[in-house]
N, C-alpha and C positions, 0 to 999 in steps of 0.2 A: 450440599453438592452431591450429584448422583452419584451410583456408583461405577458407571463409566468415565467420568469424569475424572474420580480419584484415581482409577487404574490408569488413565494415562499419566496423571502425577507421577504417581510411581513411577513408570518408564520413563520419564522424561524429567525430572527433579531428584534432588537429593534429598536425603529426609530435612535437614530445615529449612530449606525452601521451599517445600513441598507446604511442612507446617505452616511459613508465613504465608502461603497462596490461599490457604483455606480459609488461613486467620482473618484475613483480608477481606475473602468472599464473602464472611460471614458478617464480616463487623460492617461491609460496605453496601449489600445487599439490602434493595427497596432505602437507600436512601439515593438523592441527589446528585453524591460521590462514588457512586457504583460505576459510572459509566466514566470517570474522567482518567485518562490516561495517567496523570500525571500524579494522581494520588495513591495508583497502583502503584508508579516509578518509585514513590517517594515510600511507600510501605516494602516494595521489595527489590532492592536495587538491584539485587544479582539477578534479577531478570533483562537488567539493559546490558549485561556485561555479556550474554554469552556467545554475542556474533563472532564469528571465527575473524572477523576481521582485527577483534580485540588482540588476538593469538601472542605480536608480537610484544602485548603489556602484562601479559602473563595470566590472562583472565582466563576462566572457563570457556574452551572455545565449540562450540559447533558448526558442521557445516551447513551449507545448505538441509539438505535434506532431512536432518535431524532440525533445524530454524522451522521448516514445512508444518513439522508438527507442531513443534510451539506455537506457530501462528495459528491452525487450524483448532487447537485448544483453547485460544481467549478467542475466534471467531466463532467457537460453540458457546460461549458464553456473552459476547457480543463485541459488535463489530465497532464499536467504538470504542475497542481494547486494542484494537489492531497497531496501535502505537506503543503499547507496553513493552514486548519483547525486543532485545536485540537495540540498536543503534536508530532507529526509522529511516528520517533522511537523514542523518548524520552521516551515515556510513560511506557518503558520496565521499565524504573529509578521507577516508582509508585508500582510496582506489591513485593517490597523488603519493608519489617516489617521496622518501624521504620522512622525516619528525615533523617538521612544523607545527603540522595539524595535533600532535598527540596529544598537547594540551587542551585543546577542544575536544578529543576524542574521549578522554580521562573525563572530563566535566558531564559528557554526556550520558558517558559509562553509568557515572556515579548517583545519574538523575538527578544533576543538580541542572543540568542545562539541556534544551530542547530547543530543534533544530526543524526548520517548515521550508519548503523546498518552492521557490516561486519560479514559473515558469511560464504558463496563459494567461494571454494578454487580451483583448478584445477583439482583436484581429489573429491572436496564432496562438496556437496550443500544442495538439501535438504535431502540426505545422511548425516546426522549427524556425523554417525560412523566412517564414513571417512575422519573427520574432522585432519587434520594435524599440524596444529599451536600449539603450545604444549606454557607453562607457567611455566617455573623453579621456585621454592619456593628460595628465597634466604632473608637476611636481611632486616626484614621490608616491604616485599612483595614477586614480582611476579618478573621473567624477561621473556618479553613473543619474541618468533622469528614463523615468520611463513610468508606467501603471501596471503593475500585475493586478489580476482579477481570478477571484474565486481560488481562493487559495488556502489551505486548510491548517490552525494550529498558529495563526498568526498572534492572537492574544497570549499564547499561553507561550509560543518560543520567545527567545533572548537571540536566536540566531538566525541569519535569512541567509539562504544560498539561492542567491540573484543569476538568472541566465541573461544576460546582455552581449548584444554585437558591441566588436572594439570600434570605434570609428578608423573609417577609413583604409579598413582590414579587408580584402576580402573571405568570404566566409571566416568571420570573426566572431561565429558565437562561444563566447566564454563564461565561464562558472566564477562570481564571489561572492567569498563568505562578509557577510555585513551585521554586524551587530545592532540590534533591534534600538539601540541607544543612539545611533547614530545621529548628525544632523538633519532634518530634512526628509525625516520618512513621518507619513499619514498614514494610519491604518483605519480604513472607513470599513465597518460590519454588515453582514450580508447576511440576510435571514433563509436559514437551508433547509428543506423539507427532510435531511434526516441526518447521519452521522452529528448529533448536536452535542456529542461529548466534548467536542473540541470546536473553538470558532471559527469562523467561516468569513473572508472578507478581500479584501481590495489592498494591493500594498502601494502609496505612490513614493514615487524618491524625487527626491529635488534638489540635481546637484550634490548627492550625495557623495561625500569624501568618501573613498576606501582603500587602500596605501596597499602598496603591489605584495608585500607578502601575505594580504587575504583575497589573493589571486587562486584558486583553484584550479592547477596544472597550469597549460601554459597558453596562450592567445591561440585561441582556435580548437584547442582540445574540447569545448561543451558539448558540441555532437558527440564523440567517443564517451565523454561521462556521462550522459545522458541514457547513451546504448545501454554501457555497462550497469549504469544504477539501477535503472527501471528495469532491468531484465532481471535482474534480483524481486524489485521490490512490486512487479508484476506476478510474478512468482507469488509471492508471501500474501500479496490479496487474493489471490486464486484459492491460498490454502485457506485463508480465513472466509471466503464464501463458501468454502465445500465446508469449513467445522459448524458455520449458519445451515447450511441446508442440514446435514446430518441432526443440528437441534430441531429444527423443524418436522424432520423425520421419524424423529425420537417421540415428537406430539403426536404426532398420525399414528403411531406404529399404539400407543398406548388408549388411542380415542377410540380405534379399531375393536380394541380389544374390550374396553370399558362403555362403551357408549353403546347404549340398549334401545333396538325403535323396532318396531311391526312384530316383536315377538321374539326378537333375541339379539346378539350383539350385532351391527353394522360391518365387522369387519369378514362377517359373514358370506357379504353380496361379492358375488368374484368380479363384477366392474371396479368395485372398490379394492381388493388384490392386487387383478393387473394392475391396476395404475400406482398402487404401491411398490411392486414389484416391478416398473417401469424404473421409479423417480429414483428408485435404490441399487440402481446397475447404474442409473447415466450419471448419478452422483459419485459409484466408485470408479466409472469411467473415465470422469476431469481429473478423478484424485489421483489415480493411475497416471495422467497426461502429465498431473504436476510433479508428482515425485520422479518423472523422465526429467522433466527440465531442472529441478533441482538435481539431480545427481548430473548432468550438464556442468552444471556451473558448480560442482567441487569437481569435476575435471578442467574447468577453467575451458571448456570449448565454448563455440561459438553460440550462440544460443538466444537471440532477440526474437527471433521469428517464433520460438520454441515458446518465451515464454507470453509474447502477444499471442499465440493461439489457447495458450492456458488460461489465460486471461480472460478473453473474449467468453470462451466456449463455459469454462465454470461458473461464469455469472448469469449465464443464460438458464444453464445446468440449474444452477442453486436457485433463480429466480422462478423460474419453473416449479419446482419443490415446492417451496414457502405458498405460492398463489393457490398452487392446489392442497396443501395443509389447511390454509385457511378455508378452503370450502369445504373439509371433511369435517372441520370443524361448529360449519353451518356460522346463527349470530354471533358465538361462541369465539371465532376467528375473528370476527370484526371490531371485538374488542379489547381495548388496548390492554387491560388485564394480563390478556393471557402472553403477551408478547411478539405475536407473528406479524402484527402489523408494523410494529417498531422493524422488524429483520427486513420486512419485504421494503420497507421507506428506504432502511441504511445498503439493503443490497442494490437499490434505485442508484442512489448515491456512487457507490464502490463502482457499480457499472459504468461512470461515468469518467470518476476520477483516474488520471494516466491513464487515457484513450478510452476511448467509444467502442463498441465493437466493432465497427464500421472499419472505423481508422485502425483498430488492430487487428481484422479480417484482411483488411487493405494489403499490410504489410506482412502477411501470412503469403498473400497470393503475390506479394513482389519478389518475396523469397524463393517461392516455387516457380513461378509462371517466368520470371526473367525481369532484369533491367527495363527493357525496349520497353514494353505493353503498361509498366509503370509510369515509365514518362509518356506514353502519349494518354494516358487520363490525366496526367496531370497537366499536360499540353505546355511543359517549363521544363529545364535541363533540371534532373535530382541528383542528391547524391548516391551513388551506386552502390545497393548493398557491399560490393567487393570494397571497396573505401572506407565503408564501416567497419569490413573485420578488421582490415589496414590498422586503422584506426582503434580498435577494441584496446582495451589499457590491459586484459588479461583474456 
């Protein structure tokens, strides 16, 4: 482990989980289990405990902003750790009044239990409205039927938090929690071009039982838990694309230095400067943008727009990085040895996963620009940012 690397341990662990991070890295490195979330969990569990959302189970808490760096530290080490820290989607179970949840929230603390968040569907994704899965009201609950697609972590959770319309509600999208045991679910596999630490696939329900207290706030609250989730967990892939480009950087900045052609080192040529000295401002530029939106969200403001722009903009940021890392690095880059082509696959991926930048450019310019000019691209009545804060659980 470099020695940047360990100095952020230090600031950000305690000495023995600092030791188990290392133990881990060392014993898990260049094998098969280096890259699964859930073997990290399982070697260091005080890393799923420190979301501040734990706070009120007595766990080590962090906020936001100090969470940025955790994630930005196993996203220097790769991006299919980005599940290790903190709760994942679990944390949606915290954002709902009340205990219920604490027993699931304790389990997943504890890495005993892992939790996959389904939401796009073949027709809607981060289109809400066009959410299809529908939730029959029936005795003592829910029957929910519907297909989620592309959905990450399915194999490996025990827990699904299902967005489906109530029938016969309007704007009835709701949140439940559905155990991976239930009757009636299919999980068909989906072969991903990168984040491959964790599986990738299709969840269908059929008729699934779910009994109202793994209801997830109350009928109609899933746009509000939605906002609030993803504005967090938009946040925390932002920081783990900037800790990817900063490794990537880390290669250039060394190949620069070490890589000898026409009579002395490459890093020599001031084309090759600038452009290092470009990638290393627009990189602590995003980083900047995200640690705004993370100190946002430990003042509990408003903050969705804030963190779709961090989002959008740092994956562009950090994809940028890595493509030109790889050609400083010439054949060198193109292979899979050295690791940039693995970042630039899974930063592919991340750019994709909770919004496009497109759709979270979209919702940057409906923040600024107004209501009106929103709906008429969308040419459909939307919901009104102002309904969203309404609506905001914190």
């Amino acid at each position: 482990m470099s020695r940047l690397r360990e100095s952020d341990l230090n600031r950000l662990f305690d000495v023995d989980t600092r030791a188990r991070i290392i133990e881990c890295f060392d014993a898990l490195k260049g094998t098969p289990d280096f890259h699964s979330a859930l073997k990290w969990r399982s070697a260091v569990p005080e890393l799923c405990q420190l979301d501040c959302s734990l706070s009120h189970l007595g766990a080590h808490a962090l906020g936001a902003a100090q969470m940025i760096d955790v994630f930005r530290f196993f996203g220097a080490l790769s991006l299919d750790l980005r599940d290790v820290p903190g709760l994942g989607h679990g944390r949606l179970l915290s954002l709902v009044r009340g205990e219920s949840f604490t027993p699931f929230l304790r389990s997943i603390a504890s890495g005993s239990s892992f939790t996959a968040v389904c939401v796009t569907e073949a027709s809607g994704g981060s289109d809400l409205q066009s959410i299809q899965t529908t939730a029959v009201r029936c005795q003592g609950g829910y029957r929910l039927s519907g297909r989620k697609q592309y959905v990450s972590r399915l194999r490996q959770a025990d827990l699904y938090l299902v967005f489906a319309n109530v029938a016969m509600l309007e704007r009835g999208l709701t949140v439940f929690l559905v155990p991976a045991s239930a009757d009636g679910i299919v999980i068909h596999d989906i072969a991903a071009h990168g984040l491959r630490g964790c599986s990738w696939g299709a969840l269908e329900l059929n008729q699934v039982f779910v009994p109202k207290n793994l209801r997830v706030g109350g009928e109609g609250q899933g746009f509000s838990l939605f906002s609030t989730h993803f504005s967090y967990w938009r946040c925390s892939a932002a920081a783990c694309a900037i800790g990817a480009a900063q490794t990537a950087l880390d290669y250039s900045r060394k190949r620069l230095q070490a890589r000898h052609a026409f009579g002395g080192p490459i890093g020599r040529f001031t084309h090759l400067q600038q452009e290092y000295a470009r990638h290393a401002a627009r990189v602590h530029m995003a980083w900047l943008l995200v640690q705004s939106t993370a100190q946002r969200l430990d003042r509990r403001a408003y903050c969705y727009v804030d963190a779709a722009m961090a989002k959008a903009e740092s994956l562009e940021v950090a994809i940028a990085a890595v493509q030109w890392a790889m050609l400083v690095h010439g054949a060198e880059g193109y292979c899979a040895d050295l690791g940039l082509e693995k970042i630039l696959r899974d930063l592919m991926g991340l750019r994709i996963a909770d919004g496009t930048p497109d759709v979270l450019r979209g919702q940057v310019a409906r923040g600024l620009l107004g209501e009106t000019l929103y709906s008429e691209s969308l040419g459909r009545q939307a919901v009104p940012l102002k309904m969203l804060r309404e609506r905001q659980l914190w």
